[in-house]
N, C-alpha and C positions, 0 to 999 in steps of 0.2 A: 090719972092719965095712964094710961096703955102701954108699955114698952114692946118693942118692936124686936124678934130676933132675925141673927145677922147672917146671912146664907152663908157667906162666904166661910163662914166659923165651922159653920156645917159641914162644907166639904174639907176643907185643911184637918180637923182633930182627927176624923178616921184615918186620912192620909197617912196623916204623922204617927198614929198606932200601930198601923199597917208595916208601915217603915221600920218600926223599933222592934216589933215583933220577928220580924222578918231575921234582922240581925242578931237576935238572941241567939234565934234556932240554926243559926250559919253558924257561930262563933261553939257552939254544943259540938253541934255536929264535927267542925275539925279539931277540937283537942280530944275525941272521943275517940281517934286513931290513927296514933303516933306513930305507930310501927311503919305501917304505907308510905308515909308522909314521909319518913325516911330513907325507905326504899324507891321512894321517886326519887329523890334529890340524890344518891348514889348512883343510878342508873341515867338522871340527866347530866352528871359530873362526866362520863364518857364524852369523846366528841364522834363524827358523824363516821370518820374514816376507820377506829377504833371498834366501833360498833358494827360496822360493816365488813372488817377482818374479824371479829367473835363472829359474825353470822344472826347477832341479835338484835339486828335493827328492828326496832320498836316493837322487841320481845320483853319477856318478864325476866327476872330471876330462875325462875321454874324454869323458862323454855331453853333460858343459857348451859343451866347443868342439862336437860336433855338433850341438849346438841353436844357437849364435851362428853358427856356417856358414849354418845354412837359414835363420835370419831374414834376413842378409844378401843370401841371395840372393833370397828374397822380397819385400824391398826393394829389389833393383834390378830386380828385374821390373813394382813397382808404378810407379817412377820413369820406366821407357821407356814403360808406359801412358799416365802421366801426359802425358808427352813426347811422346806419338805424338797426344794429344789435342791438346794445345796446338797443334802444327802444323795438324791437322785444323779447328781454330779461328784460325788465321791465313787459312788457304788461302781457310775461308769469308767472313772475312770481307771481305777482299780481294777475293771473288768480288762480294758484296751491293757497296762500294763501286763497283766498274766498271760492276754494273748503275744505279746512282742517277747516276753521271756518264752513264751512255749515256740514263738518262730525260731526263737534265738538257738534253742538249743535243737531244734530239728536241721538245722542248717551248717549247728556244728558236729553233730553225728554224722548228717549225708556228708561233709568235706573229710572227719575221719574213715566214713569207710570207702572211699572212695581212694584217699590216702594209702588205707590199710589193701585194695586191692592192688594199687599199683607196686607198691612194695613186694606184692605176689608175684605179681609178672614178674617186674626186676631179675627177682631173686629164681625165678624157673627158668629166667633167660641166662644168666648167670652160671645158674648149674650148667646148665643145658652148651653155654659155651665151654666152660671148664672139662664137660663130658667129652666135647667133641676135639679140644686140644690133648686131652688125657689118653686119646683113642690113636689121634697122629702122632704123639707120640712114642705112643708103645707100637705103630707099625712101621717109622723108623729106628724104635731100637732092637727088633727083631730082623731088619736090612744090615746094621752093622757088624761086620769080621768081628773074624772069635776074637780075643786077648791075643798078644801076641802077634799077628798078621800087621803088616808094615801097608802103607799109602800103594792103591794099586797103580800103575805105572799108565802111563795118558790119560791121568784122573779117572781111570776106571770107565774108559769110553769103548775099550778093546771088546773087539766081543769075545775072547777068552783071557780067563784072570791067569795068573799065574798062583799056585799052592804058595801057603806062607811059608813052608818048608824050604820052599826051592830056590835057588839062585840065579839073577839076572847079573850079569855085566853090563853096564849102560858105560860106552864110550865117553868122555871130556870131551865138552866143547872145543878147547885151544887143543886139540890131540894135533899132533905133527902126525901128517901119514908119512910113511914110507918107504923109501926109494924101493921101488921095482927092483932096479937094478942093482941092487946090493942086498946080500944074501945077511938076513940079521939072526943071532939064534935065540935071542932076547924075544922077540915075538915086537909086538907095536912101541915103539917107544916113546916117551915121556914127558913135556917139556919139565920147565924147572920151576914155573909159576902156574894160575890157573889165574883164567878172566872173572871177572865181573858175576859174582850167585844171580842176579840181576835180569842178565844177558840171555835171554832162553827165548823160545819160539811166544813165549803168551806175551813174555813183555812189548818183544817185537812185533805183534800182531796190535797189543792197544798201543802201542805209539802208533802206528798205520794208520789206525780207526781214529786216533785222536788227530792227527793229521787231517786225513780227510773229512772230517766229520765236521771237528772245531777251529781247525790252524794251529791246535797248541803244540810246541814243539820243545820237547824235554831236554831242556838246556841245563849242561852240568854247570858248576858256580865257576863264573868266569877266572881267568888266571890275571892279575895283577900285572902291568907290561911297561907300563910307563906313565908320569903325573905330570900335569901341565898346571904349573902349579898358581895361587892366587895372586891377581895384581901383573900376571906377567903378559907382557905382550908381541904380537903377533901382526909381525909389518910386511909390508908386499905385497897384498893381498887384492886381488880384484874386485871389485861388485860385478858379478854374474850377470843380475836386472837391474834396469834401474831406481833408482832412489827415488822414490815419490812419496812425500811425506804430507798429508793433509794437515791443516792449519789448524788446533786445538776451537771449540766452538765449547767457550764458558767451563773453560780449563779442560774439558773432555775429547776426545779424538773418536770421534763413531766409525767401528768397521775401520781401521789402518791397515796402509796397501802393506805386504810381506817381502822381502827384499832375500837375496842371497849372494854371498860371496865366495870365491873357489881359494882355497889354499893348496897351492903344488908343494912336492916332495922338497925341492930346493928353497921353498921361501922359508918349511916347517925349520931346514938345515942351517939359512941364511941367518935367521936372529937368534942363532945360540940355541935353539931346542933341536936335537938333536932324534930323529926318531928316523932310523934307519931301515926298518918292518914297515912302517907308513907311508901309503905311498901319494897319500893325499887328504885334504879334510872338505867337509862344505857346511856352510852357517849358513843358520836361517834366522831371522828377526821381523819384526816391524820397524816402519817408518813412523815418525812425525816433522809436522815442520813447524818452523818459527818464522813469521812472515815479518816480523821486523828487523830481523837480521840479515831474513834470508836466505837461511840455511836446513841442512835435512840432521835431523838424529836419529841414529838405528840403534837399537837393543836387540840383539842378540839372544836368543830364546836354546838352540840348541845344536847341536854339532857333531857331525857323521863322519867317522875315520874309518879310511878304504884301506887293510892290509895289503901285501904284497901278493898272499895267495888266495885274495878275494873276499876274506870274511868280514866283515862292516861290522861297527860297534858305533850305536847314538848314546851320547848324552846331554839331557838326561834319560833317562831308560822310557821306551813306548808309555808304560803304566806310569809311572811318575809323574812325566810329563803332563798325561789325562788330567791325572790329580791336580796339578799346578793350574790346569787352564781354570778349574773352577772355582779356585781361590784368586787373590788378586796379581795384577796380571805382574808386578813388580817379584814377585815372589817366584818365578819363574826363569827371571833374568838371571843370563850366566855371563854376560858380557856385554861393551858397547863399541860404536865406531868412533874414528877419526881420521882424517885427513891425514897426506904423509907427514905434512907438518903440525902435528899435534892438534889441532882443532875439533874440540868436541864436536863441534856442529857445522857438516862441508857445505859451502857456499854450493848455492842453486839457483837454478832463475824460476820467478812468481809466475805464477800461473792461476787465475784468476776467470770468474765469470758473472764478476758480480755488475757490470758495467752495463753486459749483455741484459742480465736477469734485472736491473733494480732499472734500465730505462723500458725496455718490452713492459714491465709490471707497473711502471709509472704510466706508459701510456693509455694500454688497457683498462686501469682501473678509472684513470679521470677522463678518457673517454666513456666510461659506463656511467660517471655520476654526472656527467654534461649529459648525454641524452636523456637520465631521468628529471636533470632539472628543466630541461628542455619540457618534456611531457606535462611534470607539474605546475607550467607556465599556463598550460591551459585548463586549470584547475582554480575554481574559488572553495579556500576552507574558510569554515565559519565555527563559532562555537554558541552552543544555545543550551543552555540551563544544565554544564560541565557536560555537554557532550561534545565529539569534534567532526561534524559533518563536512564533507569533502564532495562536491560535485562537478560536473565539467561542463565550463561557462562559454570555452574558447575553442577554437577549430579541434574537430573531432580526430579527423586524418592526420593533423602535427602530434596530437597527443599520440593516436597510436603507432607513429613512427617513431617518436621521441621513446614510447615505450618499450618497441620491436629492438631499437638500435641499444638502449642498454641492459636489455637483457642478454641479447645477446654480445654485448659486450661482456656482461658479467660472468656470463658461463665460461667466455674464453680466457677469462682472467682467471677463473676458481681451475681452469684444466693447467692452465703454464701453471699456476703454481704446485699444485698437486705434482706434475712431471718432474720439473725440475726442485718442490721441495726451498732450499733456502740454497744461500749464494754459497760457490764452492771455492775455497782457496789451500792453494798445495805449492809445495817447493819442488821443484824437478832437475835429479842431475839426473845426466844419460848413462846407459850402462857401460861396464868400462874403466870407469874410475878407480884409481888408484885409491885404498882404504888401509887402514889399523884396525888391528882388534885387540882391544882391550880386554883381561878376563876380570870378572871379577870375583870369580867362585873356584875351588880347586876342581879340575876338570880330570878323573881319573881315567886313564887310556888302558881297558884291560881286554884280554882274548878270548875269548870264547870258541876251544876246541870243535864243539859241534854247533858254534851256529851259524846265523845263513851269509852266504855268499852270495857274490854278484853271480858267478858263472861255476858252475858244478862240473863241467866237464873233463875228462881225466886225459893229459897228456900222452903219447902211445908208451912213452918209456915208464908213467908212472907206476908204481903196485897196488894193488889194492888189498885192506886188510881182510883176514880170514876173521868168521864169525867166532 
């Protein structure tokens, strides 16, 4: 019998040679190059983001060191840049300093010679004035008399000198002439004192000039004549004006009225001070009042004594007094009043306008805010997202009358006040009244030989002195 072979053997055995064959030559092939094989799995060990900051996505080995070579040297190309810069920025700036030192010192030269010129000038103007004092001087001291020669007589105004050799007689002012009529063989005779070196024609021409020029009038130092002495007082006495004293406004007195009193010869006689050369005095002070009392008080400022033969003496003195007003005004007080019966403060009657002032200004002002509220009646305000709109809802003609009537109320309220200011209250006695004076300072009473009088006129019998 015949055996039969089996296809299917046929195709499976090559297959399967095929197959094994195949695997040999794979398995050869990768252990035959380790090195690679390594260097993949090193280079897959990277991840994607690693690889993509090297710059060697899906480079070799090789291509990684050929990109770390050229940054390398791209960095030290950009370093010598840098470096080549920085010197270029040294060198300049180096340069700019030498230029601000070489401004510096051009600047301090031009300010020295500019210095050193002026000191030239200075000093040629300097000569130059010394030359021209050095010159007036040596041609007043070729104008001045030899040695010897004495002061030439009218200040040298005559128009002929007298020789230093020669002698002048120049008469004494107090000379006594003499009698005509009596035959003297003495020649001029003599008196037994001489006046005043002082006394001459120059002195008496600037007293003139100063006279008329300025008022100053060369008063010798008063003589000493009588003291009214402190604490003492002085009864009799009239107030001249009347007393009107304004009511203190917040303890102050603005502007106080001034008052005067007459003292005669017999009142100074009547209370014991005795001044027999005086033939009278007059006070002057201010007022204030006290509206709850109701009375006036005068301070006394200063006080003018009338001699027998006209000549007036104030104290305190014109210039003193100046002084005092500009310090405080207590500091000037030389005395105060009172009543015959001792009463610091003489009853008065009030005097007032504050009645008139506080109803005029009551009416005017709330007639001014009744016509405005009048006006505002025909007004709607409104407010709309914080603002305050104001429009006129209501008769057109009451608002503008309501508006006309308080403005012009309002003006005539701002004028009365402005006039009249604030309310006025004051004490008033009439003039007339019987007063004291009280001193409180020693008040010295001295003469003044040459100073002013009331009345200059010379009686027919009096003499008059020789010069």
């Amino acid at each position: 019998m015949q055996l039969k072979s089996n296809n299917l053997l046929k195709i499976l055995v090559p297959v399967l040679l095929l197959g094994v064959g195949f695997a040999g030559l794979k398995s050869c092939h990768s252990s035959g190059d380790p090195g690679k094989q390594k260097q993949g799995n090193t280079v897959a060990d990277l991840s994607d983001d690693e690889l993509r900051a090297l710059g060697i996505d899906g480079d070799t080995p090789r291509d990684t060191v050929a990109t770390l070579v050229g940054q390398m040297k791209q960095y030290r190309q950009e370093m010598e840049t840098i470096r080549a810069s920085s010197a270029d920025l040294v060198r300049e700036n180096q340069r700019l300093r030498d230029r601000d030192n070489h401004f510096e010192n051009r600047i301090n030269s031009a300010i020295n010679r500019e210095r050193d010129t002026f000191n030239k000038k200075l000093q040629q103007q300097q000569t130059s004035l010394l030359d021209s004092f050095q010159q007036k001087l040596n041609q007043l001291s070729q104008k001045l008399p030899e040695p010897g020669s004495d002061i030439p007589p009218g200040l040298g105004l005559e128009p002929t000198d007298i020789p230093a050799t020669a002698i002048r007689w120049v008469e004494p002012a107090d000379t006594i002439p003499a009698d005509k009529a009596q035959a003297l063989s003495s020649g001029v005779p003599f008196s037994s004192s001489f006046g005043n070196a002082g006394d001459n024609a120059i002195s008496r021409q600037k007293k003139s000039l100063l006279e008329a020029a300025k008022g100053e009038r060369n008063i010798v130092e008063a003589t000493p004549v009588y003291t009214l002495p402190q604490n003492s007082t002085l009864t009799g006495s009239v107030a001249m004006t009347a007393l009107l004293g304004r009511v203190p406004v917040n303890g102050t007195v603005n502007d106080p009225y001034p008052f005067k009193v007459l003292i005669g010869r017999d009142n100074l006689t009547a209370n014991g001070t005795v001044l027999p050369d005086v033939e009278g005095a007059i006070l002057s002070g201010t007022a204030s009042g006290d509206w709850t009392l109701s009375c006036v008080r005068g301070t006394v400022h200063s006080v003018t004594f009338v001699f027998r033969d006209g000549t007036i003496r104030t104290v305190p003195e014109a210039a003193n007094k100046a002084d005092s007003h500009s310090s405080k005004p207590q500091d000037s007080e030389i005395g105060w009043l009172s009543d015959p019966h001792g009463l610091p403060c003489i009853p008065g009657e009030r005097k007032s306008n504050s009645a008139e002032y506080l109803s005029s200004q009551f009416l005017l002002a709330g007639s001014s805010a009744a016509a405005q509220a009048f006006a505002n009646g025909q007004t709607t305000t409104s407010v709309e997202g914080g603002a305050v709109t104001s429009a006129l809802t209501g008769n057109s003609g009451q608002y503008v009358l309501g508006q006309a009537l308080g403005g012009g109320l309002k003006d005539s309220a701002d004028w009365f006040k402005q006039r009249y200011g604030q309310t006025f209250d004051a004490i008033y006695v009439p003039p007339g009244h019987p007063v004291a004076i009280h001193l409180t300072r020693q008040i010295p009473v001295d003469y003044e030989p040459q100073g002013r009088k009331v009345k200059y006129a010379q009686t027919p019998g009096s003499k008059r002195k020789l010069d």
